[in-house]
C-alpha angles and dihedrals in degrees: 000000000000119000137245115269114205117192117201127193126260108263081234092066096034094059089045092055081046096054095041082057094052091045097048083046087050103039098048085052093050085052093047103053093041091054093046092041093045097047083055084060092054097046092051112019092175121094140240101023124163113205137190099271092186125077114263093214135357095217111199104252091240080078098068100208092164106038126111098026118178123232127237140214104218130116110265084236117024104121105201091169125054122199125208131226105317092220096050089048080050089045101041096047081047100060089037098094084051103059087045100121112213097238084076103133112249125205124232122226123215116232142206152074125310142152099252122046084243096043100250086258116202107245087250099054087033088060093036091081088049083094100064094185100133113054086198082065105097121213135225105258115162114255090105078133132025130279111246106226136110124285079232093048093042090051094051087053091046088050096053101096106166119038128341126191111207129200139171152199140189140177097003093285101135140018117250096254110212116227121254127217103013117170120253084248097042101088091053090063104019120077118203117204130173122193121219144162135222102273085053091046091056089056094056086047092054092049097044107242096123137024116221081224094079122091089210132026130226122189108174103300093339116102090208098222113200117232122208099209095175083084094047136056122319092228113076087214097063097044087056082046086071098061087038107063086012106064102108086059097052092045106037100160093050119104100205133016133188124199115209125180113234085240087076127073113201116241104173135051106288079218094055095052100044080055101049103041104024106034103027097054098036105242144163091203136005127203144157127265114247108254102231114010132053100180133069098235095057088057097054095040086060094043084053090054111035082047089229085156119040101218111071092170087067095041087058098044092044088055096045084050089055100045087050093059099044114292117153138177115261114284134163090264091068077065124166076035096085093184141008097222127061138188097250089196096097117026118170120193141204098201101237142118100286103044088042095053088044098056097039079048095047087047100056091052097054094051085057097060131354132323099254092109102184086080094064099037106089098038094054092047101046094053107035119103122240096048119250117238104223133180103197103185136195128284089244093056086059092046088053102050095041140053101205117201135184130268118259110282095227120047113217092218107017122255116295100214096053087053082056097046081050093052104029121070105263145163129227115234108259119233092252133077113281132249090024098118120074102256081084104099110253091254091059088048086052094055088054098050091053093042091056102042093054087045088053 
């Protein structure tokens, strides 16, 4: 029989295989950590800063926090913001209240009952408080009923004196998204409060994230507040629209405020961005461009046809109201307004007089009419006095400091707004651009002429 030849490899080939295989191990560590740890860079660009290492929350997975995110097109590492020293922004929003001098015009509220929480105001009384000249003059606000939240729930806000970030939702329709990246001293001057009603309460219920035997509710960062909405408005939307446009008056002793849809989770300090897009340009709001469209009318063309509101009739008629007292399409001369139409998604807030006027404005005008309040945001700010002070920034700012993720996919209750577009007498969008026809008013016609013509 022969025998079984072996051939081994020289020592010399064998190291060098040893060493290739060191160097690729070494070398796909080395990539790793800088990627993790450089992305990190992008995402902060401010040093040092100290953030919350634990977890805020371990939701059950039967929640779904994380399910449903929307993808973005930005550039894993393009930084179009840039954040300054965590501990001076701590240190400068914290000082704030005290170099507040006390000649700081205040604005006046309007009281008493109605039958509607914002008080269902004619358009012409409705337009008369546009011309803020006279700071005795006191301003439609809401609150023409109660609010209908706890005496607990009312003190806390009362208490919250720097930022607060605000949240709601209503009828089931989003997760409570936990921040990312807050600071080690954030959560010591920043309040977090998320607005719900009852149908979104017994979801939490059913996933255990709350106990009806508590007297308050605590999700994370987030104090969970009840909403009766029995004694508000019938449509979700509306009712979100209250905490939206009327933060400064829920919380009156804060200095700051950002809305943030519960669509978004934060991914950046709520402190950083008040003071980079807030204090540093000197603004009254920020809030993000709209992504696709700059004038009015392409907003509510879309809305039309998407049938994001269910009442075309009124569409129609709130547009033809606002061409008739001065809307136009975006030009130059709106100039430092880039644009007429914002992402509404992410609003941060100095509490002033400007900011203040424009969302009691932009309230009223919502109640008027529907909750899609880009329709309303060009024509009250371009024609409210004093002027509002506005950083619009880009779309890829909003897309840095946000992961954006998708509603839930199965409403507990059904959606409201489709049971009224079953019950009220509406018209479907036609397939066709709105307003094309010749029902539209002549100043409306006008506005589409010019907006066209710039567009082409």
């Amino acid at each position: 029989m022969g025998k079984l030849i072996t051939i081994s490899k020289p020592l010399i080939i064998q190291s060098k295989l040893l060493c290739f295989s060191l160097f690729y191990l070494f070398t796909s560590l080395f990539l790793a950590l800088y990627t993790i740890s450089f992305q990190s860079k992008c995402l902060f660009r401010s040093s040092p800063f100290d953030p919350i290492q634990t977890s805020l929350i371990s939701y059950p997975s039967s929640y779904g926090e994380h399910k449903y995110a929307v993808s973005t097109t930005r550039s894993s590492c393009s930084s179009p913001v840039l954040f300054s020293d965590y501990r001076d922004v701590l240190k400068e929003i914290k000082n704030f209240r005290k170099s507040s001098t006390s000649s700081t015009k205040m604005l006046g509220y309007m009281h008493g009952n109605a039958d509607s929480f914002g008080g269902n105001l004619s358009t012409h009384l409705r337009f008369s408080y546009f011309d803020h000249q006279n700071d005795s003059t006191e301003v439609p606000c809401g609150f023409f009923k109660k609010f209908p939240i706890s005496d607990s729930d009312r003190i806390a806000m009362e208490k919250c004196k720097n930022v607060v970030v605000v949240s709601a939702i209503f009828n089931d329709h989003d997760k409570i998204r936990q921040p990312k990246g807050l600071g080690s001293k954030t959560l010591e001057n920043v309040c977090f409060f998320i607005f719900i009603d009852d149908i979104t309460l017994k979801r939490l219920e059913h996933h255990d994230l709350i106990s009806r035997k508590s007297s308050e509710y605590k999700i994370g960062v987030w104090r969970v507040v009840k909403v009766s909405k029995e004694y508000l408005y019938l449509n979700p939307a509306m009712n979100g629209v209250i905490p939206k446009y009327l933060v400064h008056r829920l919380f009156p002793n804060s200095q700051f405020s950002i809305w943030i849809d519960a669509k978004l989770k934060l991914m950046v300090d709520p402190l950083l961005l008040i003071h980079s897009l807030v204090i540093s340009e000197n603004a009254d709001m920020a809030i993000s461009k709209h992504p696709f469209y700059v004038h009015t009318m392409e907003e509510a063309m879309a809305t039309a046809r998407w049938k994001k509101w269910w009442d075309i009739n009124a569409l129609k008629m709130q547009m033809e109201t606002y061409c008739e007292n001065g809307l136009q399409p975006w030009n130059p001369s709106k100039l430092p307004y880039v644009s007429d139409v914002p992402d509404s998604a992410l609003i941060l807030r100095k509490h002033g007089l400007g900011s203040n006027l424009f969302s009691c404005l932009v309230f009223n005008e919502l109640e008027a009419f529907n909750p899609r309040d880009q329709l309303a945001f060009a024509f009250v700010r371009d024609n409210m006095n004093p002027k509002l002070k506005l950083n619009m920034f880009e779309v890829e700012v909003f897309e840095q400091v946000t992961m954006e993720f998708r509603h839930n996919l199965g409403l507990s209750n059904g959606s409201t707004a489709k049971k009224l577009s079953r019950t009220g007498k509406t018209k479907r969008a036609e397939p066709n651009l709105m307003y094309v026809n010749g029902s539209c008013c002549s100043k409306c016609q006008q506005y589409l002429s010019m907006m066209w013509g710039e567009s082409h």
